[in-house]
CHARMM-style PDB file with segment names, atoms N, HN, CA, C and O in Angstrom:
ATOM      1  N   UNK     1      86.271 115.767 116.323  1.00  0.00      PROA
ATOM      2  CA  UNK     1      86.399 114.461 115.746  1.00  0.00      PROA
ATOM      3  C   UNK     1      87.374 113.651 116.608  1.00  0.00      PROA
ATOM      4  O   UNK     1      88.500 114.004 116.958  1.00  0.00      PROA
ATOM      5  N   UNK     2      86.772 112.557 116.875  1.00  0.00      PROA
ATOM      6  HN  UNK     2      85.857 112.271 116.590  1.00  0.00      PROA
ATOM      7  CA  UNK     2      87.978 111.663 117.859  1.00  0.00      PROA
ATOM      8  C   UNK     2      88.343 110.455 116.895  1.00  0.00      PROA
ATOM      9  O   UNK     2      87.392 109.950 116.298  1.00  0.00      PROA
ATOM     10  N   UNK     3      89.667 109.909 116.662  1.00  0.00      PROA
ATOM     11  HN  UNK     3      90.439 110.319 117.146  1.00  0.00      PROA
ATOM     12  CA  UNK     3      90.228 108.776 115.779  1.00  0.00      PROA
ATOM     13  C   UNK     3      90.782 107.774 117.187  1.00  0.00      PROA
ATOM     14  O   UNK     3      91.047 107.830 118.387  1.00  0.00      PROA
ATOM     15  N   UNK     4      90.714 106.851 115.992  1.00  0.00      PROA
ATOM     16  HN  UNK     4      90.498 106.806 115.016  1.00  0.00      PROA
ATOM     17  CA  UNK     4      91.554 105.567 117.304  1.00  0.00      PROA
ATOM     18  C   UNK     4      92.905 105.248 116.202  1.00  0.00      PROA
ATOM     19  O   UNK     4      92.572 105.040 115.035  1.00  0.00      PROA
ATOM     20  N   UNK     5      93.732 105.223 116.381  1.00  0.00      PROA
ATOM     21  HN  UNK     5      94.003 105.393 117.328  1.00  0.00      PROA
ATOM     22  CA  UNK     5      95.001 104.399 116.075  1.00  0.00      PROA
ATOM     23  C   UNK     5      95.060 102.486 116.158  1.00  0.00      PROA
ATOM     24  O   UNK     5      95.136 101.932 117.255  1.00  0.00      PROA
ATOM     25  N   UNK     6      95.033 102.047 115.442  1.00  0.00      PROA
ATOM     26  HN  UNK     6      94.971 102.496 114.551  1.00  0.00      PROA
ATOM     27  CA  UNK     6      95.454 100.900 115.785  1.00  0.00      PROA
ATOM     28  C   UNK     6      97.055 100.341 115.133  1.00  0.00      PROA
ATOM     29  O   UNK     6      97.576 100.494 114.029  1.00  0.00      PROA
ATOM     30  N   UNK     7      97.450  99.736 116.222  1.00  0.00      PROA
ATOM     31  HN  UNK     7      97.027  99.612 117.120  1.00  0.00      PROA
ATOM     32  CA  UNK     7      99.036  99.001 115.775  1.00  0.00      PROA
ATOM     33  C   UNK     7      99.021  97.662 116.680  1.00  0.00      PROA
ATOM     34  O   UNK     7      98.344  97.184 117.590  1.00  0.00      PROA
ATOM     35  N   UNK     8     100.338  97.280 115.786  1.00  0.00      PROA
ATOM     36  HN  UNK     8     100.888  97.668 115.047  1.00  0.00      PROA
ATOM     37  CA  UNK     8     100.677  95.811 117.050  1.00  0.00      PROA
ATOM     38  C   UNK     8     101.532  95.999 118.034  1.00  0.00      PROA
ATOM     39  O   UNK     8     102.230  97.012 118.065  1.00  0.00      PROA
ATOM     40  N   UNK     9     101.596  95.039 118.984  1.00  0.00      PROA
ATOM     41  HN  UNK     9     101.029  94.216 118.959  1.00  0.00      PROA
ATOM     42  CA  UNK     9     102.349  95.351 119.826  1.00  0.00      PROA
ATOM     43  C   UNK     9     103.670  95.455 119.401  1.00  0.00      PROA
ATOM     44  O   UNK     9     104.476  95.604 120.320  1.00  0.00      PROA
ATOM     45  N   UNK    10     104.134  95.418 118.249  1.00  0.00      PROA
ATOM     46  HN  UNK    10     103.480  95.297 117.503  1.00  0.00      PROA
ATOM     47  CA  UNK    10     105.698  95.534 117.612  1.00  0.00      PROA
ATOM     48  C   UNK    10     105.888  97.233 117.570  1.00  0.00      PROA
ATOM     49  O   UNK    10     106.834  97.874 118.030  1.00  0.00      PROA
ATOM     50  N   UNK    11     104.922  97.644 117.009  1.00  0.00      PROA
ATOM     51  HN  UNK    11     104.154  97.124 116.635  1.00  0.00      PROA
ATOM     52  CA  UNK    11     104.829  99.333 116.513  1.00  0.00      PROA
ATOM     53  C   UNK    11     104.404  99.943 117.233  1.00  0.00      PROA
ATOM     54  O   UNK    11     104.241 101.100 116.847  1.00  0.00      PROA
ATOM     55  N   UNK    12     103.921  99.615 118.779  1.00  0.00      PROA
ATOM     56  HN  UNK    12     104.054  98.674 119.092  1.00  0.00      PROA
ATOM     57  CA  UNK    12     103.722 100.825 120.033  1.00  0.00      PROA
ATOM     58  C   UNK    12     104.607 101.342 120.459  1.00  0.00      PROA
ATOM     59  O   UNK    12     104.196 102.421 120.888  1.00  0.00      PROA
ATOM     60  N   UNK    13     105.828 101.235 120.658  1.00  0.00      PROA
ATOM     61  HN  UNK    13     106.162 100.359 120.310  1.00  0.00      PROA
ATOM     62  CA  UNK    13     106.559 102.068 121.049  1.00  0.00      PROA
ATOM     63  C   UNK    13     107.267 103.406 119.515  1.00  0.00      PROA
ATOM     64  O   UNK    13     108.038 104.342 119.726  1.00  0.00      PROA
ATOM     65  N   UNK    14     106.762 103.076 118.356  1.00  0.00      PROA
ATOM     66  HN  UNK    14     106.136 102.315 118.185  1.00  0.00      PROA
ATOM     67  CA  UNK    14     106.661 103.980 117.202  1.00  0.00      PROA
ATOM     68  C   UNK    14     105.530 105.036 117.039  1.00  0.00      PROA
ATOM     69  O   UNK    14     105.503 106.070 116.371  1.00  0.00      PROA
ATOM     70  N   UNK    15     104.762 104.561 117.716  1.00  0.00      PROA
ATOM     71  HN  UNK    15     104.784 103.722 118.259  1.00  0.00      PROA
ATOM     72  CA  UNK    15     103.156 105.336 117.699  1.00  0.00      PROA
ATOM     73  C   UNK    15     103.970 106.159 118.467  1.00  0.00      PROA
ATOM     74  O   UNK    15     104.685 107.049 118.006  1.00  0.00      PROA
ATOM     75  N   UNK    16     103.832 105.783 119.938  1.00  0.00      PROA
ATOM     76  HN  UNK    16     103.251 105.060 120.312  1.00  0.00      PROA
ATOM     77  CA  UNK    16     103.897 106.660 121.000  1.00  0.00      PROA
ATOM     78  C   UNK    16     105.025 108.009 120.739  1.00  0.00      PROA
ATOM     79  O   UNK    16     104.924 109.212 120.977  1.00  0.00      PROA
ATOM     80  N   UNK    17     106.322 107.016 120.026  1.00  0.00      PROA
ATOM     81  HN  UNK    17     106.404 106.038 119.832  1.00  0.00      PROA
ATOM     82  CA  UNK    17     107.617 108.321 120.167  1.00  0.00      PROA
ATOM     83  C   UNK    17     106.832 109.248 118.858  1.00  0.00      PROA
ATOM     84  O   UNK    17     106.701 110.437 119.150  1.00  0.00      PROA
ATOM     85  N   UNK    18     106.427 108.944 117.794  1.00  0.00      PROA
ATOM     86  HN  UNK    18     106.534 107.978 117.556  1.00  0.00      PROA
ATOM     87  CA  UNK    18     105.719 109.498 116.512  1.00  0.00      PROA
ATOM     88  C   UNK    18     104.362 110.878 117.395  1.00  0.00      PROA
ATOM     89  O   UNK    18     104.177 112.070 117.150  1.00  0.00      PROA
ATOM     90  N   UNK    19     103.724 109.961 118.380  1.00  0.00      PROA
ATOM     91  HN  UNK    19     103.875 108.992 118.579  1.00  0.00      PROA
ATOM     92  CA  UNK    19     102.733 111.395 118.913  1.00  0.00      PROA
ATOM     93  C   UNK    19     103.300 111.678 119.656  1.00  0.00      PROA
ATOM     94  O   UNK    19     102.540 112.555 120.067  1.00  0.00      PROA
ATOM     95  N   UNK    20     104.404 111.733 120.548  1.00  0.00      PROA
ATOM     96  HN  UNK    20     105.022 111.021 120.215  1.00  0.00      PROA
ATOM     97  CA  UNK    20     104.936 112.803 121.690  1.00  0.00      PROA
ATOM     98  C   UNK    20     106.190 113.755 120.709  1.00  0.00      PROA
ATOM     99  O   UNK    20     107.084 114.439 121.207  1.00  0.00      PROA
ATOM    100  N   UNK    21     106.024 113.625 119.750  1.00  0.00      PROA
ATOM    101  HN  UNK    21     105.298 113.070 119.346  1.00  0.00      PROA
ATOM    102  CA  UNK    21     107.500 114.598 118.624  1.00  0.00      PROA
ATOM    103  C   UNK    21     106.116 115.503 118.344  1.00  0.00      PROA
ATOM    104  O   UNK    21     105.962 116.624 118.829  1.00  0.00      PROA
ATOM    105  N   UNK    22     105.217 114.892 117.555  1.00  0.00      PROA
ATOM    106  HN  UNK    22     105.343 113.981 117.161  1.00  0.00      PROA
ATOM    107  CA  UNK    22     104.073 116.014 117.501  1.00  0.00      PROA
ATOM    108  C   UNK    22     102.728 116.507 118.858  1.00  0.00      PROA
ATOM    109  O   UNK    22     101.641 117.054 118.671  1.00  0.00      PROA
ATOM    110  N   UNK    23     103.235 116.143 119.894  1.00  0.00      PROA
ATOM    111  HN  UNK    23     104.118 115.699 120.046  1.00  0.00      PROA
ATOM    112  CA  UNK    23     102.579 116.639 121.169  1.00  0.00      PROA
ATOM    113  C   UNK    23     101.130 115.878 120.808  1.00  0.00      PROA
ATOM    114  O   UNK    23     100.414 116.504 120.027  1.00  0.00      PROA
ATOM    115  N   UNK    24     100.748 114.905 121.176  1.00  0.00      PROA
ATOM    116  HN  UNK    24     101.330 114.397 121.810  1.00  0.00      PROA
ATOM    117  CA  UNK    24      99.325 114.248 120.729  1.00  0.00      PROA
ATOM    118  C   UNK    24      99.454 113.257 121.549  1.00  0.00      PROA
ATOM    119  O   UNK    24     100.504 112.640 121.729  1.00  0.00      PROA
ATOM    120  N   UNK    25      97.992 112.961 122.305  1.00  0.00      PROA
ATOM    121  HN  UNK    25      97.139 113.461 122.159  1.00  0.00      PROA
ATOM    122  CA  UNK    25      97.981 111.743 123.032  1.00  0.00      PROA
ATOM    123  C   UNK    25      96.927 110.654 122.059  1.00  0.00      PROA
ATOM    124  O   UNK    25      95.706 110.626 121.905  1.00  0.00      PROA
ATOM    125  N   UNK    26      97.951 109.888 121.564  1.00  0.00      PROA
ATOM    126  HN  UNK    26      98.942 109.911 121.688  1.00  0.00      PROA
ATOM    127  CA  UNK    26      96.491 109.078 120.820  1.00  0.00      PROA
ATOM    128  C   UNK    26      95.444 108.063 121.458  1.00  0.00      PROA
ATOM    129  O   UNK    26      95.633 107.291 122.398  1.00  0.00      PROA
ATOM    130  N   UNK    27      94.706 108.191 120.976  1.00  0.00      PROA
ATOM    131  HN  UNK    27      94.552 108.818 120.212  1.00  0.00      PROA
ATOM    132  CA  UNK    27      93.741 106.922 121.543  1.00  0.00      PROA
ATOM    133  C   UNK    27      93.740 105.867 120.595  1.00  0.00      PROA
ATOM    134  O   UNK    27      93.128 105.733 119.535  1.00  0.00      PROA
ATOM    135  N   UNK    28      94.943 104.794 121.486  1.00  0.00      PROA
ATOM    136  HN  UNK    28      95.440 104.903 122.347  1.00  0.00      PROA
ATOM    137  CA  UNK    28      96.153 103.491 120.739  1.00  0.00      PROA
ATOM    138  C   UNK    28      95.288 102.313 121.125  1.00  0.00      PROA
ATOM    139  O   UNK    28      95.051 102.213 122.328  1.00  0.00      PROA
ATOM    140  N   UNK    29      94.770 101.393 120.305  1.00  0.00      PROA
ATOM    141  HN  UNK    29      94.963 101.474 119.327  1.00  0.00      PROA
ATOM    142  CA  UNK    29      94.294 100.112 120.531  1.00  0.00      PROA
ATOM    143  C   UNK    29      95.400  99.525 119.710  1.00  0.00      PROA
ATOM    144  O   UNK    29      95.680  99.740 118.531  1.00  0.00      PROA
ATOM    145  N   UNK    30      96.165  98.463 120.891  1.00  0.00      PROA
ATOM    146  HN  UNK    30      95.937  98.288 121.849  1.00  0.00      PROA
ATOM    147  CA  UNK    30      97.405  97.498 120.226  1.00  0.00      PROA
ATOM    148  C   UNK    30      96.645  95.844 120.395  1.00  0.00      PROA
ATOM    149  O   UNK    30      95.945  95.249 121.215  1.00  0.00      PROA
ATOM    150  N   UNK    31      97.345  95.559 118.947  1.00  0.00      PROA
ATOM    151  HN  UNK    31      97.913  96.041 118.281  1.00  0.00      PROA
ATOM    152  CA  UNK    31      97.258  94.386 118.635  1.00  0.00      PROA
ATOM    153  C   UNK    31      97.988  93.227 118.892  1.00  0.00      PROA
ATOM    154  O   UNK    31      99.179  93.540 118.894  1.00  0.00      PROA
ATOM    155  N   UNK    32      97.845  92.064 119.106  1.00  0.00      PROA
ATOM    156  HN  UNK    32      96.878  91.809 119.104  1.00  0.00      PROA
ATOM    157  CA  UNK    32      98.716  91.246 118.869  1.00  0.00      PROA
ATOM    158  C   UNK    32      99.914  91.147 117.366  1.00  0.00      PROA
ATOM    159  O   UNK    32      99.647  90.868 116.197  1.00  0.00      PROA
ATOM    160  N   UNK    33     100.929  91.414 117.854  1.00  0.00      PROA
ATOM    161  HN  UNK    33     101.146  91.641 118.804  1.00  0.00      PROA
ATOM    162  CA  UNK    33     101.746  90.917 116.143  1.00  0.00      PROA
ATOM    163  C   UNK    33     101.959  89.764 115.936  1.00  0.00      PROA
ATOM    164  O   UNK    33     101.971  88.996 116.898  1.00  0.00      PROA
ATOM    165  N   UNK    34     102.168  89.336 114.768  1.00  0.00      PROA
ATOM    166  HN  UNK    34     102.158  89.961 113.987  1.00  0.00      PROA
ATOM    167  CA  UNK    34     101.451  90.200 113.504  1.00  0.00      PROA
ATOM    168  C   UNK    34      99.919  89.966 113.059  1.00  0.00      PROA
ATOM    169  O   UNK    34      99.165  89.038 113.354  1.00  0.00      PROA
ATOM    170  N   UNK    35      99.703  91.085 112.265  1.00  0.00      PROA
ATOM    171  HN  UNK    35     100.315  91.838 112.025  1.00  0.00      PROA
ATOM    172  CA  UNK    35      98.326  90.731 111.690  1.00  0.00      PROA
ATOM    173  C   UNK    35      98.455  90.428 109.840  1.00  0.00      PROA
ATOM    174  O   UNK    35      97.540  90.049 109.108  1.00  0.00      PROA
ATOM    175  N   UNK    36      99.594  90.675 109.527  1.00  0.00      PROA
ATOM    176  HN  UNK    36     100.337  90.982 110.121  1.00  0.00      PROA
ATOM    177  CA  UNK    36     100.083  90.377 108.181  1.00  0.00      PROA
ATOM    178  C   UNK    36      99.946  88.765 107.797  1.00  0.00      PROA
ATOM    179  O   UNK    36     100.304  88.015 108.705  1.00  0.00      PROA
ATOM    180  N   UNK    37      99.624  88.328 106.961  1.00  0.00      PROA
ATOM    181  HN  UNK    37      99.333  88.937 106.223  1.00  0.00      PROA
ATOM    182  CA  UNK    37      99.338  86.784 106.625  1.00  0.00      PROA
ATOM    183  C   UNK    37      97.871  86.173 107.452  1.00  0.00      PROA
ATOM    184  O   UNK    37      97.687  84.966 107.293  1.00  0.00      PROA
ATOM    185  N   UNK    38      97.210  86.650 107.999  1.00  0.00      PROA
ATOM    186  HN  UNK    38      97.360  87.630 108.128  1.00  0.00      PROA
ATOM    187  CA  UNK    38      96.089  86.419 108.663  1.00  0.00      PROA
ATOM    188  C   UNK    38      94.743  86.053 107.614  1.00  0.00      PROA
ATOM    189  O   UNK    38      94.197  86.728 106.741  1.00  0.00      PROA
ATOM    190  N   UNK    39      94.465  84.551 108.173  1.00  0.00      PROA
ATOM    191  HN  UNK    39      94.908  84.003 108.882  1.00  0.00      PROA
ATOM    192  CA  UNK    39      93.109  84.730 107.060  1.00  0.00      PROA
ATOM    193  C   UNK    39      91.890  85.923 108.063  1.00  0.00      PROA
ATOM    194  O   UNK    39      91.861  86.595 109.093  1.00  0.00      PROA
ATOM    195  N   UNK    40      90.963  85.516 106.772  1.00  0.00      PROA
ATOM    196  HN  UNK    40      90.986  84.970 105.935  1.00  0.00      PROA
ATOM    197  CA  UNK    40      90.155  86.646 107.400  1.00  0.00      PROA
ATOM    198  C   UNK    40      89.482  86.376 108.955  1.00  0.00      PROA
ATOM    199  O   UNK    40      89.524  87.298 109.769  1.00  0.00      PROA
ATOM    200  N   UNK    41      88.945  85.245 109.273  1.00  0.00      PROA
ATOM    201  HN  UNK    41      88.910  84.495 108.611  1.00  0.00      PROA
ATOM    202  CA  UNK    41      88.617  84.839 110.475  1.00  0.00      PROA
ATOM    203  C   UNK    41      89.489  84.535 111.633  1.00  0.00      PROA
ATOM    204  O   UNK    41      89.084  84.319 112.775  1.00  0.00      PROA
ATOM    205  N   UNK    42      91.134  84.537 111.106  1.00  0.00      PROA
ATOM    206  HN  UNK    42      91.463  84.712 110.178  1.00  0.00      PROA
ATOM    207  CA  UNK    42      92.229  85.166 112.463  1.00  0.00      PROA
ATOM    208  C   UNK    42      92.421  86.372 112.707  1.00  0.00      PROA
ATOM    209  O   UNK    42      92.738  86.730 113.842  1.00  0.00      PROA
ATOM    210  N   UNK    43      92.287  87.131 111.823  1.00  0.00      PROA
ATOM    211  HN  UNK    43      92.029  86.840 110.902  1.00  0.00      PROA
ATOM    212  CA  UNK    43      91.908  88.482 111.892  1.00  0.00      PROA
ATOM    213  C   UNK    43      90.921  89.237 112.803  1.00  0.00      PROA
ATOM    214  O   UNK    43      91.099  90.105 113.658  1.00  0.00      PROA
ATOM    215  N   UNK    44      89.493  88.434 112.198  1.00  0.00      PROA
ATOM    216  HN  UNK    44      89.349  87.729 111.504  1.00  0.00      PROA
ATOM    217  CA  UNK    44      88.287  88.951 113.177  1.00  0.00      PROA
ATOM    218  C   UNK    44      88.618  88.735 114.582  1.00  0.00      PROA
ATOM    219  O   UNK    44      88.708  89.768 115.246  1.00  0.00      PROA
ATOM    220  N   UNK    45      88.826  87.594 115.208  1.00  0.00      PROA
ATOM    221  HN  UNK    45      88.752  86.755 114.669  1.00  0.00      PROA
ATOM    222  CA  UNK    45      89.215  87.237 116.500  1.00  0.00      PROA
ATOM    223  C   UNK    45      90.362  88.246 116.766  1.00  0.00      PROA
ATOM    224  O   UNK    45      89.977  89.076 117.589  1.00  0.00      PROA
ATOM    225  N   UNK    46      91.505  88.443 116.402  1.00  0.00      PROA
ATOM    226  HN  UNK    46      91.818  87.768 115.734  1.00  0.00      PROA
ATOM    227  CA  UNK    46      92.248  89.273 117.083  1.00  0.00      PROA
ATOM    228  C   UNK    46      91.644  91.084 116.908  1.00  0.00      PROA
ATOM    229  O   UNK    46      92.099  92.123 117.387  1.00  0.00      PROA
ATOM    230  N   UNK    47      90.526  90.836 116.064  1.00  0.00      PROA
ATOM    231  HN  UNK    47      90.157  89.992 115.675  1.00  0.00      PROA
ATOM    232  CA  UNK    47      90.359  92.503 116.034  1.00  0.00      PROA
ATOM    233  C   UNK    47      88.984  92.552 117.290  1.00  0.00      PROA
ATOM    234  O   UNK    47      88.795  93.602 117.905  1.00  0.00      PROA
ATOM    235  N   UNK    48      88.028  91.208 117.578  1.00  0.00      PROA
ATOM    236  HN  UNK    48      88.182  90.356 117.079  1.00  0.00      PROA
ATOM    237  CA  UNK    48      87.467  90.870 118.614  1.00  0.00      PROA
ATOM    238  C   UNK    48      88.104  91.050 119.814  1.00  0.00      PROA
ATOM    239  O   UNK    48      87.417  91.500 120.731  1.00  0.00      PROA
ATOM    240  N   UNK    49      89.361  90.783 120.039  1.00  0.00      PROA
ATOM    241  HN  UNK    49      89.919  90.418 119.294  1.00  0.00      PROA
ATOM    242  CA  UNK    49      89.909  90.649 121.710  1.00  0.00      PROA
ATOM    243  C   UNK    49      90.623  92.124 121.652  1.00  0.00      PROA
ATOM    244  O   UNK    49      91.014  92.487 122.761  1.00  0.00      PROA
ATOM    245  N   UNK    50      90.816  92.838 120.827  1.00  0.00      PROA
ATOM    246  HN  UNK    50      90.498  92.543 119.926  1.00  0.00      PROA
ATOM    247  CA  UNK    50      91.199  94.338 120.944  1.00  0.00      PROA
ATOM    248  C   UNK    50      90.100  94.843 120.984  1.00  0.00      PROA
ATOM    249  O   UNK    50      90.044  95.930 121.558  1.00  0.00      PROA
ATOM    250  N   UNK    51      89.083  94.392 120.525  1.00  0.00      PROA
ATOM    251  HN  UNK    51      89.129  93.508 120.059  1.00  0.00      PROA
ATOM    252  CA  UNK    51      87.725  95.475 121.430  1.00  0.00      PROA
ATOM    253  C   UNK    51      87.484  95.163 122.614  1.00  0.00      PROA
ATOM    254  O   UNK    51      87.256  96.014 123.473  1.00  0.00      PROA
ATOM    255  N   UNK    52      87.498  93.751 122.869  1.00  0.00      PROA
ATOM    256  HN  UNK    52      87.684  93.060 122.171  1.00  0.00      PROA
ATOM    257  CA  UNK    52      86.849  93.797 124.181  1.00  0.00      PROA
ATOM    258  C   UNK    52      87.980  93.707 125.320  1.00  0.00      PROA
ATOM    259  O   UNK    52      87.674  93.403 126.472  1.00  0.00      PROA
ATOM    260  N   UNK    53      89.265  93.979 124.950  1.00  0.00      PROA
ATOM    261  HN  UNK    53      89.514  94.226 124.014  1.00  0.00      PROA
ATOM    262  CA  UNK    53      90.143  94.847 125.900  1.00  0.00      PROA
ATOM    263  C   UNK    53      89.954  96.202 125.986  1.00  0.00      PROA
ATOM    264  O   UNK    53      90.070  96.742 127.087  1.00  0.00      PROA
ATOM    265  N   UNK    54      89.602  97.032 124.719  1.00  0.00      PROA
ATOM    266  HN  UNK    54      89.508  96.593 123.826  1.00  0.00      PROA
ATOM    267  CA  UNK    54      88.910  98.649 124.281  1.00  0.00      PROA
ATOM    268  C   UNK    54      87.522  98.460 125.699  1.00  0.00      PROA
ATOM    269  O   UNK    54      87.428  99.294 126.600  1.00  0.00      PROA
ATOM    270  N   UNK    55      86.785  97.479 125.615  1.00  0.00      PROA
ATOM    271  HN  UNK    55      86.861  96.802 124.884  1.00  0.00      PROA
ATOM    272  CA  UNK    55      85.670  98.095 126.330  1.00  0.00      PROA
ATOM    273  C   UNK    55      85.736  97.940 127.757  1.00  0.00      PROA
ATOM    274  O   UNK    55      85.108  98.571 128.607  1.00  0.00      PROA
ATOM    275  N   UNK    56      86.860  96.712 127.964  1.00  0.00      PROA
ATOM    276  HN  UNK    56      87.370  96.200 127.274  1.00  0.00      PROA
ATOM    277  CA  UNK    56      86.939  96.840 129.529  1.00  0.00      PROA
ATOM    278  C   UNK    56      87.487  98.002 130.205  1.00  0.00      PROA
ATOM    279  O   UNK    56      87.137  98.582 131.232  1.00  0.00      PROA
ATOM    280  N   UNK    57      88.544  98.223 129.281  1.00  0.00      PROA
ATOM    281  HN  UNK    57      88.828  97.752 128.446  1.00  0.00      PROA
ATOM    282  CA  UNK    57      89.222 100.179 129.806  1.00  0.00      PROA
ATOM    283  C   UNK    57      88.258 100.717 129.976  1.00  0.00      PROA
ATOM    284  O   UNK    57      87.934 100.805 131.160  1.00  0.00      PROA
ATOM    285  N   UNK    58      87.689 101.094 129.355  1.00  0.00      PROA
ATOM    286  HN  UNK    58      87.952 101.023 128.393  1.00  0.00      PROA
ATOM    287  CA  UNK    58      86.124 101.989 128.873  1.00  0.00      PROA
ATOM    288  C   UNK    58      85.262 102.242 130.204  1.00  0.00      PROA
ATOM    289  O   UNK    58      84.834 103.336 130.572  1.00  0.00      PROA
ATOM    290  N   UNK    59      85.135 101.303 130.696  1.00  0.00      PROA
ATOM    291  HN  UNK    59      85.483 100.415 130.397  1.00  0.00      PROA
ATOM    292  CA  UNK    59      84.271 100.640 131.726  1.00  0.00      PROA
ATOM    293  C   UNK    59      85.096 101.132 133.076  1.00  0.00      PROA
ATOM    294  O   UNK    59      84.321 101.408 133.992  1.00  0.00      PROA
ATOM    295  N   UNK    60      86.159 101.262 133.324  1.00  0.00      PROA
ATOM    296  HN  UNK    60      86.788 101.037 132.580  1.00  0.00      PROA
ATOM    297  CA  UNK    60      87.223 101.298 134.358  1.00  0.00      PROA
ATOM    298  C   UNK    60      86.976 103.068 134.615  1.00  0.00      PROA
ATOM    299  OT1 UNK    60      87.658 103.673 135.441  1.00  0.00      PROA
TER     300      UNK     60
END
């Protein structure tokens, strides 16, 4: 089973120290912060430009 993590760019450096204490490399898609107070269609767009940053890696 493979998971993706998602956070903002506020909470990547919490992900990362959180999976190297338990030895885990996650597969981290970061967000713009914040996503808290977001209507739903600022939302979609920022969850839009974290995929298609996800697919350009992908591609690389």
């Amino acid at each position: 089973m493979v998971g993706i993590v998602i956070a903002t760019e506020t909470f990547r450096p919490l992900v990362l120290a959180q999976a190297k204490a338990r030895k885990l490399d996650p597969n981290l898609v970061v967000v713009k912060h914040p996503v808290g107070g977001l209507n739903a269609t600022e939302l979609d767009e920022r969850i839009g430009a974290a995929f298609e940053g996800l697919r350009l890696e992908m591609k690389q």
